[in-house]
SEPATI-988590 format. One line per field, with one value per residue (C-alpha): residue in one letter; z negated, x negated, y negated. Coordinates in steps of 0.05 Angstrom, whole numbers, plus 5000, padded with zeros to 4 digits. Layout:
<sites>
type <- [A_...]
zz <- [Z_...]
xx <- [X_...]
yy <- [Y_...]
</sites>
This chain:
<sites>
type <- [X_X_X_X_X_X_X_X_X_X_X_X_X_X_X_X_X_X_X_X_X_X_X_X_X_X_X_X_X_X_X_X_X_X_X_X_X_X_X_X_X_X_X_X_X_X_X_X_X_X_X_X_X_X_X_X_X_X_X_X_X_X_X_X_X_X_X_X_X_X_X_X_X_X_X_X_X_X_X_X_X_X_X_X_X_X_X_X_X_X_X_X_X_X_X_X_X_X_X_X_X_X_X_X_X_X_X_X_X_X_X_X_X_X_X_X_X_X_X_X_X_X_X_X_X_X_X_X_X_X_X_X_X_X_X_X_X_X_X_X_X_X_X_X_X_X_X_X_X_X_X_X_X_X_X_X_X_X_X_X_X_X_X_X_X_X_X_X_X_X_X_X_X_X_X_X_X_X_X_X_X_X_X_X_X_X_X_X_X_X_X_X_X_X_X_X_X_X_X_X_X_X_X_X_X_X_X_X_X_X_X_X_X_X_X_X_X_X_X_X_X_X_X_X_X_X_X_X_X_X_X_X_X_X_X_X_X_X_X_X_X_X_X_X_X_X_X_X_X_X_X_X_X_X_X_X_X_X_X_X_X_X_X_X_X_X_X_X_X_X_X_X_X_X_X_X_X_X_X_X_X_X_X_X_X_X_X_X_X_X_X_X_X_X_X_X_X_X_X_X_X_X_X_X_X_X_X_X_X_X_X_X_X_X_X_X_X_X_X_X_X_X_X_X_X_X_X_X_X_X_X_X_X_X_X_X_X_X_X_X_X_X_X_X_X_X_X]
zz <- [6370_6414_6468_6458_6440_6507_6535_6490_6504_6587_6568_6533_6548_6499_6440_6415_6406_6335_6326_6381_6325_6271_6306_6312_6248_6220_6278_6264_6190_6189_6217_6167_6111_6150_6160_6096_6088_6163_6144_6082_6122_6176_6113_6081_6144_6163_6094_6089_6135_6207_6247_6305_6259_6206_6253_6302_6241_6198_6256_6283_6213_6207_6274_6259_6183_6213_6274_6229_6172_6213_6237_6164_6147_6205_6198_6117_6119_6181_6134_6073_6117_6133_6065_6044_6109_6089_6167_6192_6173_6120_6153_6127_6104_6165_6211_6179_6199_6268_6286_6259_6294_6351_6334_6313_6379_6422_6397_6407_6450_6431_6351_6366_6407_6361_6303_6353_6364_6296_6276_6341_6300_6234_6265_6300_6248_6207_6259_6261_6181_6187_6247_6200_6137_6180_6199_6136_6106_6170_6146_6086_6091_6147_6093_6038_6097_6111_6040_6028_6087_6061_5989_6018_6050_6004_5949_6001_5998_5918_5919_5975_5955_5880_5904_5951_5888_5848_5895_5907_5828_5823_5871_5819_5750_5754_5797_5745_5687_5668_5726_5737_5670_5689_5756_5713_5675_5729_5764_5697_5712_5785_5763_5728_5781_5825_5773_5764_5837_5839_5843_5894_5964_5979_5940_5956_5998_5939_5901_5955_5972_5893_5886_5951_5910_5850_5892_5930_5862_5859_5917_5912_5846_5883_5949_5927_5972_6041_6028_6046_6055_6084_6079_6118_6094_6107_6039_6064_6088_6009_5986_6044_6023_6050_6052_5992_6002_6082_6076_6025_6064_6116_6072_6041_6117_6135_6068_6069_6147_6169_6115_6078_6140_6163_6130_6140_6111_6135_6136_6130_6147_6123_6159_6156_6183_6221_6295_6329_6285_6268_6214_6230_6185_6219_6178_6219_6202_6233_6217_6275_6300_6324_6371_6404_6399_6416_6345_6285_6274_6297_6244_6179_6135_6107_6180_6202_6143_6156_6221_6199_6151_6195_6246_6190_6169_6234_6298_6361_6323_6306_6327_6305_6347_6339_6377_6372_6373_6343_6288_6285_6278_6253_6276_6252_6284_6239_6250_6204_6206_6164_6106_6053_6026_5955_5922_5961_5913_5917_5960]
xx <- [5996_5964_5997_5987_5907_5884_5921_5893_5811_5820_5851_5786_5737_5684_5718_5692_5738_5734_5760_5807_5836_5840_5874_5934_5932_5942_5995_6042_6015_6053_6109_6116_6124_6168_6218_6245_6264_6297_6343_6362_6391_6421_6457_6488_6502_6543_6570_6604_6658_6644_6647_6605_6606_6572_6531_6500_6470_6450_6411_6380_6353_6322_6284_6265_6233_6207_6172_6137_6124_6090_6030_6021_6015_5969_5926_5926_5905_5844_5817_5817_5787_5729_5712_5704_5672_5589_5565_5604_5610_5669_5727_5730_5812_5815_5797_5856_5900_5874_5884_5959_5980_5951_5990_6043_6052_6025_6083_6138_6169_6152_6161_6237_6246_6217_6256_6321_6290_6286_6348_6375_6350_6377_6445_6437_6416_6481_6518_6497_6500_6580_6593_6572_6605_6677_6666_6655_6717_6751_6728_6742_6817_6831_6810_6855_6915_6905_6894_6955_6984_6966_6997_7066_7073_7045_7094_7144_7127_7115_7194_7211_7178_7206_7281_7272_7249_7299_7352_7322_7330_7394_7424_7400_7422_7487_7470_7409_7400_7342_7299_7326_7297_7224_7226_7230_7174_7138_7156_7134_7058_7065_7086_7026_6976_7008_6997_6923_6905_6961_6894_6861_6869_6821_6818_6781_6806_6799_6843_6895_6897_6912_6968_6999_6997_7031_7081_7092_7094_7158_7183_7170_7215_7265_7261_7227_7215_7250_7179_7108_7038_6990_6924_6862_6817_6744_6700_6658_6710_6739_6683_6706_6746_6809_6872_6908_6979_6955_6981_7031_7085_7069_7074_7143_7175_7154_7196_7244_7270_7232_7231_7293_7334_7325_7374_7309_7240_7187_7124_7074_7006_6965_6894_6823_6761_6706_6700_6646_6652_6717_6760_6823_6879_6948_7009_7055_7115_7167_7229_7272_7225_7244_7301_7259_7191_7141_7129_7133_7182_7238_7219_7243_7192_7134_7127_7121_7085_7034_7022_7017_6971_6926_6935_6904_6852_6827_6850_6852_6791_6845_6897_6957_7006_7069_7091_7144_7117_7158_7164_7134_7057_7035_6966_6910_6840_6807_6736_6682_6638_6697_6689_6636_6626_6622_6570_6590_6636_6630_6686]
yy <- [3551_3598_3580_3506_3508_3537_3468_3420_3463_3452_3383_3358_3408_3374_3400_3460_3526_3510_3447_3458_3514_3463_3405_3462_3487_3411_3401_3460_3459_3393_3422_3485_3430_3386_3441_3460_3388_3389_3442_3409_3351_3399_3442_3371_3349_3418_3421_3354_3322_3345_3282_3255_3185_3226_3274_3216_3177_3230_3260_3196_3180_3254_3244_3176_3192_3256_3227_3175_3237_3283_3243_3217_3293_3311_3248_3255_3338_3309_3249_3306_3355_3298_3285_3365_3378_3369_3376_3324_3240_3226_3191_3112_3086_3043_3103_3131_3087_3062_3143_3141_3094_3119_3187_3150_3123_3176_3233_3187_3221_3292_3289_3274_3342_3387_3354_3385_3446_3456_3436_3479_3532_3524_3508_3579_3615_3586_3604_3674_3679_3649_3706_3757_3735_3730_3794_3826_3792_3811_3889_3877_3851_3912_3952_3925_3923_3998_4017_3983_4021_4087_4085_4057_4122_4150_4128_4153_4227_4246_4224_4257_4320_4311_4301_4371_4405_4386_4397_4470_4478_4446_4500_4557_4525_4559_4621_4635_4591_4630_4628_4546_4542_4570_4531_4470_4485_4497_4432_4400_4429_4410_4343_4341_4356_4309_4250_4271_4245_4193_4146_4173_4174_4236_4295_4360_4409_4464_4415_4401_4479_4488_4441_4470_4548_4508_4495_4554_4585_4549_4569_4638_4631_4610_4650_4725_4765_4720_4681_4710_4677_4685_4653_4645_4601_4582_4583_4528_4478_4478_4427_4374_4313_4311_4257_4265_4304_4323_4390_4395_4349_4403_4463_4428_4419_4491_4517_4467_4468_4544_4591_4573_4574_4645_4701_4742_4754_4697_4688_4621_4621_4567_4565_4517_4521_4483_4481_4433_4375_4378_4408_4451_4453_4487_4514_4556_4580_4644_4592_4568_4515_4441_4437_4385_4386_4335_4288_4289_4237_4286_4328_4287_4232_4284_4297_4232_4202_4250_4230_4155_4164_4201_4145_4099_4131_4151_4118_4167_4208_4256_4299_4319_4369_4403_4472_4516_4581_4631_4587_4519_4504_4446_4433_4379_4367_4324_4285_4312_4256_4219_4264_4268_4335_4349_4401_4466_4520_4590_4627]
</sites>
């Protein structure tokens, strides 16, 4: 409108400023109401069979009733106007209609084009709503396909770790009945714990940290004194949501495959903290180390289950490295934007 009322001043300079204003406001006026109605036809057109036999009709009719609509709005709101408007002479019925068809006539050509740009719009805007809608239910099936990513491997490592357990128990039942006996019991509460977050993929690191020491109890059962730890761990990294069962496959493999195999003492260090956006988890072990080193999938399933979950949850955000170093280390750099911290416990 304010575009087109300077044209229409210059292009009849005897009309006033004012009534230059109104003839705009009934043109575009006519247009507001016009519109809803425009993209009801455009929506039953785009909803129903999508043929040109179907299209080429439906929008042909539109511009037609349209073209002949909008001048019978403009013309009807200018002959109200008249008669409300005291200062000026009341417009007579066949005024009305001499200047419709006059209007009629002289937006032939015009009325048609804006009845396309107007359905150009609602077409884009429809557009624009069906792109976003796709890619939500594009989000939202990647989601469903990783979360169903994460518990298959998931289901993979509570056996994996139950079967070592019992194995390690199994070995003591004739040796020491009585301390096979507490180990049980002891799996039973681990068992336990482990069942409690079955449902969850994230659990704090506080809670993670606690079912790893149930564990280790375990172990320390059934190792004494060949099995030491040591632990170093941040007090304000224990309210950050981790990935369920990220350490304890990591924990298991440096028991399992380092500490069990030495004839010696050793020793495993577990340690977290934050470093510039990122959390650090390692768990190092003074065991033999890999023979070859390089990924975890030479290093058995927790390993390498580890490593695909990470993978999942957070692409190349992540990092997750092996090294035989005296013993192997198990290192994990983890994004800390991905985690959403929990009210913060006291050390």
């Amino acid at each position: 409108m304010i575009v087109c009322a300077p044209q229409t001043f210059w292009g009849d300079p005897a009309r006033s400023w004012l009534e230059v204003f109104w003839i705009q406001v009934t043109y575009w006026s006519a247009w507001a109401i016009l519109s809803p109605g425009i993209f009801l036809l455009c929506r039953r057109l785009h909803e129903g069979p999508r043929t040109w036999r179907r299209y080429a009709p439906g929008l042909l009719m539109g511009a037609l009733v349209v073209s002949l609509l909008h001048p019978l709005i403009t013309e009807s709101i200018t002959f109200v106007r008249s008669w409300i408007d005291k200062s000026g002479q009341a417009d007579q019925p066949g005024q009305f209609l001499s200047r419709l068809g006059q209007t009629v006539m002289k937006n032939t050509g015009t009325n048609p084009f804006m009845f396309g740009v107007i359905a150009c719009v609602w077409y884009a805007m429809r557009h624009s709503r069906d792109l976003r809608e796709k890619q939500i239910r594009s989000a939202e099936l990647e989601s469903l396909l990783r979360d169903a990513q994460l518990r298959a491997l998931r289901s993979q490592l509570n056996p994996h770790f139950l079967f070592n357990t019992l194995h390690s128990i199994a070995e003591l039942v004739h040796e020491d009945p009585n301390l096979a006996e507490q180990l049980i019991l002891r799996l039973g509460d681990l068992l336990r714990k482990a069942l409690a977050s079955s449902g969850r993929q994230e659990v704090t690191l506080a809670e993670e940290l606690e079912f790893i020491k149930a564990y280790l109890d375990i172990e320390q059962m059934r190792l004494g004194d060949r099995l030491s730890v040591k632990w170093d761990v941040a007090p304000d990294v224990l309210c950050l949501k981790v990935p369920s069962l990220v350490l304890q496959p990591l924990v298991e493999n440096a028991v399992q495959h380092g500490i069990a195999a030495l004839n010696r003492r050793g020793e495993l260090h577990i340690h977290a903290k934050r470093e510039n956006g990122f959390l650090h988890l390692q768990v190092r072990d003074t065991g033999p180390g890999l023979p070859q080193p390089g990924g975890a999938t030479n290093a058995g399933i927790g390993l390498s289950n580890t490593e695909a979950r990470l993978r999942t949850i957070f692409g190349e955000r992540h990092s997750f490295e092996l090294i035989n170093d005296n013993g192997l280390s198990v290192n994990l750099r983890l994004p800390m934007s991905m985690f959403t911290p929990l009210e913060e416990k006291s050390p």
